[in-house]
C-alpha positions in Angstrom: 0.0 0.0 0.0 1.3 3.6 -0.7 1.4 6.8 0.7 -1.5 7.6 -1.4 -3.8 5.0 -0.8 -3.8 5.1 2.9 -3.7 9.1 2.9 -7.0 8.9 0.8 -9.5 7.3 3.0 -12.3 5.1 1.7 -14.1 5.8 4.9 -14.3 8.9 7.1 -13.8 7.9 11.2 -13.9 10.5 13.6 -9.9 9.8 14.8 -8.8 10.8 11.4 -7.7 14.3 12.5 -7.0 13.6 16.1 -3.3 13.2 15.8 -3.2 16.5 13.5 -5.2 18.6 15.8 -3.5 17.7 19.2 0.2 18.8 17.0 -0.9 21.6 15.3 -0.6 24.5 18.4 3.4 23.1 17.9 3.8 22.5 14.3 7.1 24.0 13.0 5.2 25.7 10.3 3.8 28.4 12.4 3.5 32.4 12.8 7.3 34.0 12.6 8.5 30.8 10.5 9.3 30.9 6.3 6.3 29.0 4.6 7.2 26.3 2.7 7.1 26.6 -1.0 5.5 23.9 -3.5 4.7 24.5 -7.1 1.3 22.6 -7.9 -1.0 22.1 -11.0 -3.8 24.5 -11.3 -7.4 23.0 -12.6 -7.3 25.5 -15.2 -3.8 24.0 -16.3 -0.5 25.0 -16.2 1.5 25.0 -12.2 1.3 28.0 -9.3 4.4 28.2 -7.4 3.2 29.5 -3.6 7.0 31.8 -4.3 5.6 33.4 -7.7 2.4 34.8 -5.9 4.7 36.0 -2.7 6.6 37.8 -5.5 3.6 39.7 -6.4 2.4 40.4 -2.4 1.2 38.3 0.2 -0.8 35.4 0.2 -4.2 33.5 1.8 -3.9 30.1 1.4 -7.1 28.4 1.8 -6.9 24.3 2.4 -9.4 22.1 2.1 -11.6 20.1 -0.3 -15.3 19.7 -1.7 -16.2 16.8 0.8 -15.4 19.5 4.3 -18.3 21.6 4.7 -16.9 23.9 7.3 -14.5 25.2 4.2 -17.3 25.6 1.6 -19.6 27.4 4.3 -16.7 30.1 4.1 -16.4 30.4 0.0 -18.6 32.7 -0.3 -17.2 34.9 2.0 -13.7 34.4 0.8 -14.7 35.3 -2.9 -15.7 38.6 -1.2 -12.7 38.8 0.2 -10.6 37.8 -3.1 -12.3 40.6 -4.5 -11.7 43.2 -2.6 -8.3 42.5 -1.2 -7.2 41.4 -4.7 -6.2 44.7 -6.1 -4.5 46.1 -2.6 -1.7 43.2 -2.6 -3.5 39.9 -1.5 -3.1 36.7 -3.7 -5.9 34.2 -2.9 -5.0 30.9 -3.5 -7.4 27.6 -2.8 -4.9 23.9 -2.2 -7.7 21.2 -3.0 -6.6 18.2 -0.5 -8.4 15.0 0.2 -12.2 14.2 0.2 -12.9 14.0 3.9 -16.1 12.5 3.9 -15.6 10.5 0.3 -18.9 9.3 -1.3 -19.9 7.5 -4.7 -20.1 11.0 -6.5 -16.7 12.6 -4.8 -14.7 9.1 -4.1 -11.1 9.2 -2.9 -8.8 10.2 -5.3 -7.1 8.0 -7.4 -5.6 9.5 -10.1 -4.2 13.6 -10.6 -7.0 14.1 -13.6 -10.1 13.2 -11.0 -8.7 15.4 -8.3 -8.4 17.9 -10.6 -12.0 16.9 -12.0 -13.6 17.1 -8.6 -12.1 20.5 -7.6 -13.4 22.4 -10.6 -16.8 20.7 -9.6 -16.1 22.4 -6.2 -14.9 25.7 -7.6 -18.3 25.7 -10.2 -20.5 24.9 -7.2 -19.2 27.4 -5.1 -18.2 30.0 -8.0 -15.2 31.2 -6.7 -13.2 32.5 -9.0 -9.7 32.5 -7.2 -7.3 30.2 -8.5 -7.1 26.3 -7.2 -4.5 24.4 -7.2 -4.5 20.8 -6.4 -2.2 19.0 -4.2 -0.5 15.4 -5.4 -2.1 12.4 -4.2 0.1 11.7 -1.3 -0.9 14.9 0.4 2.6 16.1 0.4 1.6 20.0 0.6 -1.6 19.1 2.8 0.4 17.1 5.5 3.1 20.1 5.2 1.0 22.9 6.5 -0.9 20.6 9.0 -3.1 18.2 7.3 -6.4 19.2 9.2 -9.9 19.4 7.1 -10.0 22.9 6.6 -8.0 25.4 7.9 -6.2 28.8 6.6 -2.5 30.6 6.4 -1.5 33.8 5.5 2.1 34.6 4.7 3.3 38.1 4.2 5.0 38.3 1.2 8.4 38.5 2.6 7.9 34.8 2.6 6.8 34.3 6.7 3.6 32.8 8.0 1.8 36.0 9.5 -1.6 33.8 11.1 -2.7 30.7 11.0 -6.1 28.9 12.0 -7.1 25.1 12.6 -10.3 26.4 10.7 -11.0 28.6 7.9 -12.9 31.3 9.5 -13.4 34.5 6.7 -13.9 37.6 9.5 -10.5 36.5 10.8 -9.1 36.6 7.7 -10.2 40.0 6.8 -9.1 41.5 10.6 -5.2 39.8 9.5 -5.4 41.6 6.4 -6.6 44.7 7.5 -3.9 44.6 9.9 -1.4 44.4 7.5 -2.7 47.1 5.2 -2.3 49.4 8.5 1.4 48.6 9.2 2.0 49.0 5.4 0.0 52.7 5.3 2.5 53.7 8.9 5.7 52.6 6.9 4.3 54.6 4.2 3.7 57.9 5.9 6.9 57.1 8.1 5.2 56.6 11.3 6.3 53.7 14.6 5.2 51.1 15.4 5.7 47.2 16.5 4.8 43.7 15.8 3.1 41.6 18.1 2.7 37.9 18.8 -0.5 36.7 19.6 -1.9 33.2 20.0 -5.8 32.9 20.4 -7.9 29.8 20.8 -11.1 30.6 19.6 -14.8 29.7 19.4 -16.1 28.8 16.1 -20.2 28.1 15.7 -21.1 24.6 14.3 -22.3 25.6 10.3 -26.3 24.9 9.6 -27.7 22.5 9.0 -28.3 23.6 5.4 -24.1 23.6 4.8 -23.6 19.5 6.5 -26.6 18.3 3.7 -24.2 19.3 1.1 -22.6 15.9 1.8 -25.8 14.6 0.2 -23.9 15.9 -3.2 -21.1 13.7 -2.2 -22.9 11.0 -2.8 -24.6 8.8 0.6 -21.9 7.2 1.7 -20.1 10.4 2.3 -23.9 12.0 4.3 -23.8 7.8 6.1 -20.0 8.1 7.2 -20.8 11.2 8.5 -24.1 10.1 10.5 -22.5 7.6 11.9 -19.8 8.9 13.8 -21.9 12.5 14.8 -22.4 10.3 18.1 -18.8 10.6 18.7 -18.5 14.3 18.9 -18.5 16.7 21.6 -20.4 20.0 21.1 -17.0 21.7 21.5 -13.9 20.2 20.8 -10.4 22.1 19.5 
């Protein structure tokens, strides 16, 4: 068995993550630390290099895939993001991972041409017109940056993480990239000031009911995996 197969799941268990969420507070890929680069195919063909957009400015990197409705319950907030942070500096840049909660429509990924497949069937669902990229079937980029369900960086274009959250959460975003559009305006107009470190565990609502029924798209194994192990989890868990 390879790297690939058992990194693609045939069968979502509520464990999956555990391991990844008790290490991520410590991972080495955190704020104050250089991102690491990958270069990966885009859906709309040709590769994006993660060091080609930090030429340009900084960068959101949004991870996740069709199959974790917490990340597609924030697309359409992103795409309003992506639009009006695009012109001020911001590159937006979606890595397409895994299907968590793999079902007969979205199965796990088996071969580069269906991952790509199913994340342009993620990006025309959601509309989101940011680039995708997809990662390679071993998770190599996904298991870099923390390998959780759906979670978020952004990296200041001098190549450091600047924040990072175990979800993707789009008013957090915007308050990070607010923030840096003030210390770049100070530097500007000459003005003092510092950096600051901060480290916040925060509360995140469960998503409606409404965003979990998109599993049903998925296919019903993906909405039966799911039902099964709801049992298992607490009403709030980090």
């Amino acid at each position: 068995m390879t790297n690939a197969d058992t990194y693609n799941i045939d069968t979502y268990y509520r464990e999956v993550h555990d391991d990844d969420r008790r290490s991520f507070p410590i991972l080495s890929v955190r704020a104050g630390t250089a991102a690491p680069d990958f270069a990966l195919p885009s859906i709309d063909g040709g590769t994006i290099a993660l060091n080609d957009l930090l030429a340009k400015g900084h960068v959101v990197l949004i991870i996740g895939s069709f199959t974790a409705p917490p990340v597609l319950a924030q697309l359409p907030a992103l795409e309003t993001l992506s639009r009006t942070y695009g012109g001020r500096g911001f590159s937006f840049l979606f890595v397409y991972t895994r299907e968590i909660h793999p079902g007969e429509v979205f199965p796990p990924h088996r071969t580069m041409e269906q991952k790509l497949e199913q994340a342009r069937r993620m990006r025309d669902h959601a509309r989101i017109t940011f680039p995708i990229v997809a990662d390679d079937l071993a998770g190599t980029t996904h298991r870099a940056y923390g390998n959780l369900p759906s979670f978020t960086y952004v990296i200041h274009k001098a190549g450091n993480v600047i924040y990072r959250s175990s979800w993707t959460q789009a008013e957090r975003i915007r308050d990070v990239l607010d923030n840096v559009l003030l210390q770049e305006q100070a530097e500007a107009e000459g003005k003092g000031g510092r950096l600051a470190f901060s480290e916040w565990v925060s509360f995140m609502p469960q998503e409606s009911r409404e965003v979990w029924d998109l599993l049903d798209v998925a296919g019903p194994k993906a909405r039966a995996d799911y039902e099964r192990e709801l049992p298992k989890r607490p009403r709030v868990s980090f």
